[in-house]
N, C-alpha and C positions, 0 to 999 in steps of 0.2 A: 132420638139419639142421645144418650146420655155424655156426660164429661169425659171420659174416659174414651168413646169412643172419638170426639171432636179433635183431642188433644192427638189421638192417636195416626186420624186423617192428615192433620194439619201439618205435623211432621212428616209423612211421609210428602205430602203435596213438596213441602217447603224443598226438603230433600231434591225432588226429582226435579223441582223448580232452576234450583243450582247449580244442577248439574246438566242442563239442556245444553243438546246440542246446537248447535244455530241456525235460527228461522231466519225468514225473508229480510232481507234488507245486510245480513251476515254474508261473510268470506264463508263459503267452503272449506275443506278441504282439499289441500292438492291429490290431484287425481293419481300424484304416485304410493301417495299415502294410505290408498284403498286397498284392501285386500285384491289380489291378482280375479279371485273369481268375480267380486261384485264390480272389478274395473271390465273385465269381461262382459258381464249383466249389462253395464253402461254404457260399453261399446255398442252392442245391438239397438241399445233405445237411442243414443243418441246418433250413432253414424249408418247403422244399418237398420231402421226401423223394420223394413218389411223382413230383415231376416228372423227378426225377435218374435214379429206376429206369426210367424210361421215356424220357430224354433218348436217342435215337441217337449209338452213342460209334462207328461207323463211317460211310463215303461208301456210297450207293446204285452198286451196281455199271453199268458200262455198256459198251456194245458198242465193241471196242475193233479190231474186224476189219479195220478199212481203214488203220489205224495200226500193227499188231503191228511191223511190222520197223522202223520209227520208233524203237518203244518198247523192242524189245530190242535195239539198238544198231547196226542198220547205217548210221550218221551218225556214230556215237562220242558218241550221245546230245549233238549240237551245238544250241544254239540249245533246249536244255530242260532244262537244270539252275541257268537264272539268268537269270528264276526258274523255278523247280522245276513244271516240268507237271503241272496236277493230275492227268492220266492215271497218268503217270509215278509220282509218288508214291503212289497207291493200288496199283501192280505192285511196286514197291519193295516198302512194307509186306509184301503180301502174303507176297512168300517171304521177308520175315524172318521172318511170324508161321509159317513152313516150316521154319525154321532154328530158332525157339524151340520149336516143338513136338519137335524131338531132345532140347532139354532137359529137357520138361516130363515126358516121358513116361520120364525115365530114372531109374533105382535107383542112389543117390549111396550108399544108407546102407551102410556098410562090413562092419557084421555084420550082413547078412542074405546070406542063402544066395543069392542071385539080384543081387546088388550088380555093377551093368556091364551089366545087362539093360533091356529096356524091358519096363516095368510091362504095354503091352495089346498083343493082336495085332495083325498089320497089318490086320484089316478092320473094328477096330474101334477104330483112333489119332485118326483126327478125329474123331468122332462125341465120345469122349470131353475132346478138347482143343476141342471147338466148333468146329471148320473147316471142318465140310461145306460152310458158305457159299460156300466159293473154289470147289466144284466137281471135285475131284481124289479121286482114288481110288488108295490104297497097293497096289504089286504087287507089292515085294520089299524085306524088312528084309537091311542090310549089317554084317558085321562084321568088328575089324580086330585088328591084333595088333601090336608092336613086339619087334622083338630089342635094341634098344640101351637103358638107364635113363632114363625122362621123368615123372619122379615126375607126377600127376596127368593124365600127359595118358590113361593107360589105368590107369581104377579095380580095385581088386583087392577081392574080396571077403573078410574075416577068417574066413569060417566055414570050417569042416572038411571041411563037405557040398556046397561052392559049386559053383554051374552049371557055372561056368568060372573056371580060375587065370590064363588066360592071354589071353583073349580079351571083347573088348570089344563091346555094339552101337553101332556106329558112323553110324547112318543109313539113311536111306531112299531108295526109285524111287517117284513116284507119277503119273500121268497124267492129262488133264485130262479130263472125260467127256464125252459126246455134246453134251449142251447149255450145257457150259463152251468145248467145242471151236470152235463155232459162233458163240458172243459174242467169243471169241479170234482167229479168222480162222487157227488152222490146233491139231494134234492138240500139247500142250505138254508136253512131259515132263519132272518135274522131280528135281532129288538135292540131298538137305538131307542135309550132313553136319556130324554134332555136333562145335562146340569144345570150350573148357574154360573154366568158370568164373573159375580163380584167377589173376590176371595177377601178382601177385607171384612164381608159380613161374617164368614164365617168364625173367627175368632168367638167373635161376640153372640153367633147366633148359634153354632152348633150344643146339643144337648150331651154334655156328659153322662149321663145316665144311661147305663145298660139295663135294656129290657129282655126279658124273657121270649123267644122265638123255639115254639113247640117245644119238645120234651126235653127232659134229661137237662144240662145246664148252659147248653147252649143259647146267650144270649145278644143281641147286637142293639146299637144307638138305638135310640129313642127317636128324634127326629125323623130317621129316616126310614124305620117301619114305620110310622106313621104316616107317609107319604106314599107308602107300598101299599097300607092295610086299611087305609083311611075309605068309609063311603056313607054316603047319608040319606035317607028316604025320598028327603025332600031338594034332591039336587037333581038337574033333568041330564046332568050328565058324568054323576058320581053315584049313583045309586048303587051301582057295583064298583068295588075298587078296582083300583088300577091292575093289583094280583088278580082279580077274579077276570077282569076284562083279558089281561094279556093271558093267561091261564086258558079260558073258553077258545082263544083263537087258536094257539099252539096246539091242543088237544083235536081243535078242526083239523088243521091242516096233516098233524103228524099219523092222524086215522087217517084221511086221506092218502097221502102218499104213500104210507110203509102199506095201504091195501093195497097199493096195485104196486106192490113187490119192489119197492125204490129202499136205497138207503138215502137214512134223512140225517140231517146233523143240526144243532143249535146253537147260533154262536150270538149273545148277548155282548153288545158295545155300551157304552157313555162314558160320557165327562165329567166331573167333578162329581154332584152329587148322581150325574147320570151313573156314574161308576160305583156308587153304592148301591144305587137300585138294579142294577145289573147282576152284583152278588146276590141282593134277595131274590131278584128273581131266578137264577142261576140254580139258588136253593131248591127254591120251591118245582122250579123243571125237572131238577136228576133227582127228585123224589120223589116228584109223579110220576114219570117214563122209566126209572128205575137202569138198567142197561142197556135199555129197547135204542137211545137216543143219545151220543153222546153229545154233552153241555158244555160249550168253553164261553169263557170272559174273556172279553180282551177291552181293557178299560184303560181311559186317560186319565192324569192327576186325579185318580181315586182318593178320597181319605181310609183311615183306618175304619171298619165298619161295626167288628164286633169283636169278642172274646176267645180263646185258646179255644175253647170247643166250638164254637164256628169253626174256627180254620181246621180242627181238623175233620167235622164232619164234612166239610166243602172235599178234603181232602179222600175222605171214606167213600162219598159217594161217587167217587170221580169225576166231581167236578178241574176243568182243567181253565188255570187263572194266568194269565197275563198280562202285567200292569206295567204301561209305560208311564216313566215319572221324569220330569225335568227338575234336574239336580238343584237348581232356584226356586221351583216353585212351596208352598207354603201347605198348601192344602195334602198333600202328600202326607204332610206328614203331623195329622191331627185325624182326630181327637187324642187325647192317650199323651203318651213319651217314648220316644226313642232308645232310653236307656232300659224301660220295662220290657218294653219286645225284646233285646238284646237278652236280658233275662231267659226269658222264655227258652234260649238254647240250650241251658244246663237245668241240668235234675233238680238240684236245689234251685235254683231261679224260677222254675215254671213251678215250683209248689209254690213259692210265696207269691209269685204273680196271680196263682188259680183261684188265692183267696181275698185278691184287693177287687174291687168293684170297677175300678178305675182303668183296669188292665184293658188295653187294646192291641191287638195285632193285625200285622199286616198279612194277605193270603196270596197262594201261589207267586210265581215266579217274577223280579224284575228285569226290565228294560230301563237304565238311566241312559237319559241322553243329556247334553250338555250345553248349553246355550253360548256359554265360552266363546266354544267354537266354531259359529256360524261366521261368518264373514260378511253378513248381510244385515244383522240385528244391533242395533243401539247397546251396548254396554254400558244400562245406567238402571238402576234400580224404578222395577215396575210391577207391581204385586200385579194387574193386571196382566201387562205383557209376558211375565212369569206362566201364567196359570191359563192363556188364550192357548187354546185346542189348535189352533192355526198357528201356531209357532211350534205347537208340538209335532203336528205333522212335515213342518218344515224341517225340526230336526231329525225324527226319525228317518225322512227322504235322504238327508246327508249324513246319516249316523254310518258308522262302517263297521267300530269296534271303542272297545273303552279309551285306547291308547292313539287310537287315528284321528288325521287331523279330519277335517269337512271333506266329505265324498267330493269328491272332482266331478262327477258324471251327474249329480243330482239332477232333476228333472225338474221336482216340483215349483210352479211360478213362485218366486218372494213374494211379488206383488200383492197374494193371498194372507200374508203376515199381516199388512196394513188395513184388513178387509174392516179391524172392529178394534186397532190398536194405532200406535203410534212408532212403532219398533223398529221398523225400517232406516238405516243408514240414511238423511236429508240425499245425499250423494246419488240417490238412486231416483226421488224426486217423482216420490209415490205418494198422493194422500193420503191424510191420515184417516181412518175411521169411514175411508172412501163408500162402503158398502149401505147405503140410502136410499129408501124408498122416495121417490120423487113429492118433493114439497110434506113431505111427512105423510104421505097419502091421501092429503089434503085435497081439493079439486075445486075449478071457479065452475058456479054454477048459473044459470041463465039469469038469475036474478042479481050477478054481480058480487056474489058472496063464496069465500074459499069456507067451503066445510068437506068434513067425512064423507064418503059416498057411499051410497047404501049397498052392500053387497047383494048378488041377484041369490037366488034360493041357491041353487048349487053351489053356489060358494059360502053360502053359511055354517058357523061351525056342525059339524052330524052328530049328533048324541046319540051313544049304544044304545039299541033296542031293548022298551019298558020291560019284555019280557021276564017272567020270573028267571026264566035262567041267564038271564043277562046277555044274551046272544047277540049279534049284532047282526039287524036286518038283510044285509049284503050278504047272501049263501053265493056268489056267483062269482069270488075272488078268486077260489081256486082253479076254477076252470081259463076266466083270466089270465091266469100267471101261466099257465101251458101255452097261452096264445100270445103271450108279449112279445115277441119275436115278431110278429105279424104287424104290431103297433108301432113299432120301433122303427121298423124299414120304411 
């Protein structure tokens, strides 16, 4: 970490040091001082516990078949984000809570042997993170790999014995199943790929330079094809990249299904940098499937990813994009400047933007939501807390319209704010960073000694099949995902 980045920590820490709200052994806040709804909140946990545990913190699902291409963007989502569709909103959530379960399920801890892996198999990632409610069925875990240095954006594990030195799980393919497919009006497939937590790295770590991405002058970051495009002979579980692995399963599934006469749709999620590899691979979907399949993004704190001819070849081949941003957060709005996109709207602006290298734009539609005006979130400067995917769905759950205050009816628990932050109101008297594998996943063993435990075979990470075509062993996912209904009850 050089000077510049130390100086740059230090002040922020100092900063947010100062400005703390009060910890144990501190006065609170008079409770008339709370915002009505988190007095509300407080009311249930503290005088009516069991009506809290029993409050519904989600929307009742509903048949959404006669709207699907409404809602996945073939309008540019006009006329439904101001105010905000309650449809809409509940599809939104859901693949974020697609895009937070790459987080939930991931191994951050550094000295553990398996660090950069996902903790459970793919047949059993929702059942564990509570998602079976959406109806989807995981058929292929993705992994990825980088040749160029992006400190955090691909975790390394310190042990001696690690899975992998060089290779990351990056994400998932899962599918909607028979009786999700049916309340959806067509078969939905979806790819949640993980960001990164630390938005302070990115300042320092992301790669200005625009690279060339297939023909004509469409080019995007550097860093983040190389996380797309990146694979290496001798890695047992990047020999194919991430594009070629997610690529081979899409290509399964979407022969399969559109053969037996379904319509099928693609809706690609992530976070931060998940939100980048989302648009490549976005790309690379509505170029293979061509109009057989329509492609939509629907991305959190994306950065900027690449050049005016990206955006509008995204735009040519109908890809359909929408990016929710929280008006604080930081990552939003890098690589690039703010001033040069504004360029890009006038004739003269977009020629001298066409010809700087530098030039970054942002692609399809926004959603800002506000953190202002959550009623429930610390108002204190948190580059973290800004850019935590779980604050974003928070806000989106209470967004209504640009100009409205915090939805009244919201649903989503707070308590999920504080799953991997500290953002929570003290008043509501939720832990911080609550969300812990027990004793670090550490365990006492007969000999008196807390170590790692050795994971059984089925729980070891699964590396895609050597196959020259990269295939993944499992041909039996599809037929699965028509029976998940059956798993579920």
């Amino acid at each position: 970490m050089g000077p510049k980045r130390i100086i740059t920590i230090t002040l922020v820490q100092t900063w947010t040091f100062l400005n703390m709200s009060p910890r144990c052994g501190s006065s609170l806040r008079q409770i008339s001082s709370i915002p009505i709804q988190a007095r509300k909140y407080l009311a249930l946990e503290q005088d009516m516990p069991h009506q809290r545990s029993d409050a519904r913190t989600m929307s009742m699902k509903e048949n959404i078949s006669s709207r699907w291409r409404e809602l996945h963007g073939s309008k540019c989502w006009e006329n439904l984000l101001e105010p905000l569709d309650p449809s809409l909103r509940r599809e939104i959530v859901k693949y974020g809570e697609f895009a937070q379960a790459a987080y939930d399920s991931f191994d951050f801890e550094t000295y553990s042997k398996y660090c950069g892996s996902n903790y459970y198999r793919k047949d059993e990632l929702f059942d564990k993170l509570h998602l079976t409610r959406h109806g989807y069925k995981v058929t292929k875990y993705i992994y990825a790999m980088s040749d160029i240095d992006m400190p955090r954006w691909v975790e390394t594990s310190l042990a001696d014995s690690a899975w992998s030195k060089e290779s990351n799980w990056m994400g998932y393919v899962a599918v909607s199943t028979d009786d999700e497919s049916e309340s959806l009006g067509r078969r939905d497939i979806v790819v949640a790929w993980r960001g990164t937590i630390a938005p302070a790295e990115w300042v320092q770590d992301v790669k200005v330079k625009l690279t060339p991405l297939g023909e004509g002058n469409v080019k995007v970051e550097q860093g983040f094809l190389s996380v797309y495009t990146t694979k290496s002979s001798s890695s047992k579980y990047t020999k194919k990249s991430a594009s070629q692995q997610v690529m081979k399963e899409l290509k399964k599934l979407v022969s399969s299904y559109k053969g037996k006469g379904e319509q099928v749709s693609l809706t690609i999620t992530g976070h931060s940098l998940g939100g980048a590899l989302a648009l490549l691979n976005a790309h690379e979907a509505a170029t293979t499937f061509s109009n057989d399949v329509p492609v939509s993004a629907i991305t959190f704190a994306g950065p900027r990813v690449g050049n005016i001819a990206f955006r509008d070849k995204l735009h040519k081949i109908g890809v359909k994009v929408l990016r929710v941003v929280n008006k604080l957060d930081m990552v939003p709005k890098i690589p690039g400047f703010g001033l040069m996109e504004a360029m890009t709207q006038n004739k003269l602006g977009r020629s001298i933007a066409q010809k700087l290298h530098w030039t970054y734009v942002h692609v399809g539609v926004e959603l800002e939501v506000n953190m202002s005006k959550s009623p429930f979130v610390k108002h204190e400067f948190d580059l973290v807390g800004f850019h935590s995917l779980e604050v974003y769905l928070h806000l989106v759950d209470g967004h209504y319209s640009s100009k409205s205050e915090f939805r009244k009816d919201a649903k989503r628990d707070p308590a999920l704010i504080n799953k991997s932050t500290d953002m929570l109101i003290d008043e509501l008297k939720i832990p911080e960073n609550w969300r812990q594998f027990s004793n670090k996943g550490l365990v006492y063993n007969e000999y008196g000694r807390w170590v790692e435990p050795a994971r059984v075979e089925d729980d070891l990470p699964s590396p895609p099949s050597e196959s020259s075509d990269g295939d993944d062993s499992d041909d039996s996912s599809i037929d699965s995902a028509s029976s998940q209904e059956d798993q579920m009850n």
